[in-house]
C-alpha positions in Angstrom: -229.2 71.9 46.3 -227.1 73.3 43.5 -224.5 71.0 41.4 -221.3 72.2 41.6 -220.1 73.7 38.4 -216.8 71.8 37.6 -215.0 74.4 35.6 -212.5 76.3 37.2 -213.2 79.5 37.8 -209.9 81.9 36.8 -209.3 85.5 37.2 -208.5 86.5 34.6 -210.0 83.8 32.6 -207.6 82.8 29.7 -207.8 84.6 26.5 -208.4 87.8 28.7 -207.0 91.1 27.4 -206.5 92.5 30.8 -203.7 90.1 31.5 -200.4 91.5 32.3 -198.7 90.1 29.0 -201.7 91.3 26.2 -201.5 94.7 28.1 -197.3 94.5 28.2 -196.9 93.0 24.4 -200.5 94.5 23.1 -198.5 95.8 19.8 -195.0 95.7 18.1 -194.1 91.9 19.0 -195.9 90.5 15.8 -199.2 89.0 17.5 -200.7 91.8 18.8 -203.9 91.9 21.4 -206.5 93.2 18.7 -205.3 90.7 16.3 -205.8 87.9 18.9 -209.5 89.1 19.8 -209.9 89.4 16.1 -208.9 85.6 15.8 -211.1 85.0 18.5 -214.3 86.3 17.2 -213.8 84.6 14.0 -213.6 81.2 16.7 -216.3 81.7 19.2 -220.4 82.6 18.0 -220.9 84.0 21.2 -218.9 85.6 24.4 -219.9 82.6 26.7 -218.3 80.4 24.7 -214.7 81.8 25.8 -215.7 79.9 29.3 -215.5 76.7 27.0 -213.5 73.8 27.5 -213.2 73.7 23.7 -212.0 77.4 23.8 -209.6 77.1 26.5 -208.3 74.1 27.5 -207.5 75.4 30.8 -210.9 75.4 31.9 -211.4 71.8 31.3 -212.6 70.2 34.9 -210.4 67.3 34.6 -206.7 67.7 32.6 -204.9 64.8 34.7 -205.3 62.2 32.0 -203.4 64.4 29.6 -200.0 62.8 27.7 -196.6 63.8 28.5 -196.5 67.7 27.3 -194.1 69.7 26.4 -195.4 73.6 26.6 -193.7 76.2 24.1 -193.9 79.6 25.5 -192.6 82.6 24.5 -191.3 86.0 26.8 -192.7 88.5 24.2 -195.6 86.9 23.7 -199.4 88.4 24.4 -200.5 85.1 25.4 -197.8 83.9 27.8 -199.5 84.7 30.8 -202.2 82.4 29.2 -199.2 79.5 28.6 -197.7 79.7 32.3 -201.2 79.6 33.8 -201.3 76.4 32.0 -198.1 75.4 33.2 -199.5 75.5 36.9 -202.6 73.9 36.6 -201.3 70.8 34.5 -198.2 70.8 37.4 -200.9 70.9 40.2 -202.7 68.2 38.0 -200.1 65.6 37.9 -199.0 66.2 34.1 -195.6 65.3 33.6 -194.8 69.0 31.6 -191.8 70.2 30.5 -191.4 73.8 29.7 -190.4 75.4 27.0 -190.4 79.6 27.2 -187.8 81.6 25.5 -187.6 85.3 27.2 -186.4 86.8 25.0 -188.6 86.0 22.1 -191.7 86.9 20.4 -195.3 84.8 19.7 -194.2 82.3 16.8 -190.8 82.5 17.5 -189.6 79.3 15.7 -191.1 81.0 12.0 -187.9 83.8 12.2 -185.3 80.6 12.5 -184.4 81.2 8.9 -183.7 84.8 9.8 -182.5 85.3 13.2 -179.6 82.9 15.1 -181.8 83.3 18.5 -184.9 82.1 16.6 -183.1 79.4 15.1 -181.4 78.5 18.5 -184.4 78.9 20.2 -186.5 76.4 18.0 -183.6 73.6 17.5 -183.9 73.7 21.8 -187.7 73.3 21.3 -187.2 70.4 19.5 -184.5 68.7 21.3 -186.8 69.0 24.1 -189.6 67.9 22.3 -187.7 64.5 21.2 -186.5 63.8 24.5 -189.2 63.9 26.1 -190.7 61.0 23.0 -187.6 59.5 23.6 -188.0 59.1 27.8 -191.2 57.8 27.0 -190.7 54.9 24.4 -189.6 51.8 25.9 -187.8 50.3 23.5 -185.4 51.6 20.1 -187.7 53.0 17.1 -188.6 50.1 14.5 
């Protein structure tokens, strides 16, 4: 008898170009799809490896010992479909997540704050959220 292979199996698997958001945002968001497989050939030595744990967290058999996460997502982005796939499975996992996706908003959003109000709105939100969630999780006043 066969071991069962723990990774999960996901269609599409993350990092896939055929996902509704690389197809949607493929060019003129800033990140665009070729640029991403680009950054992932520089990454992986072979195409097998984008079934890694290392690659893609996601595929990891086991993410319920994870820490408190906060997940920054983005509306415009080529990779959100990847992010709120993640979402799910660290939900379905037990993860205490809190997310973080502005619509509106491109890959890298928080990098335009100097230059655009909704960037710089966006990414003072993202780290609010980011220090309350440290701060619900300290039990006791910083020293």
């Amino acid at each position: 008898m066969r071991a069962r292979d723990p990774t999960p199996r996901l269609s599409p698997p993350p990092g896939d170009p055929a996902t509704p958001s690389r197809t949607a945002f493929a060019e003129g968001y800033g990140l665009t799809s070729p640029a991403i497989e680009w950054f992932i050939g520089q990454y992986l030595s072979h195409p097998d490896q984008r079934r890694d744990p290392r690659f893609a967290p996601l595929l990891s058999p086991d993410l319920a010992s994870l820490p408190p996460t906060v997940l920054v997502g983005a509306g415009l982005d080529p990779l959100r479909d990847d992010a709120r796939l993640f979402l799910e499975r660290l939900r379905a996992e037990g993860v205490t997540v809190v997310p973080f996706e502005e619509l509106t908003l491109p890959h890298g959003f928080w990098k335009y704050a100097p230059l655009a109000d909704t960037a710089a709105d966006a990414a003072t939100r993202m780290c609010e959220t980011f220090r309350d969630l440290l701060d619900s999780t300290v039990d006791g006043p910083a020293p």
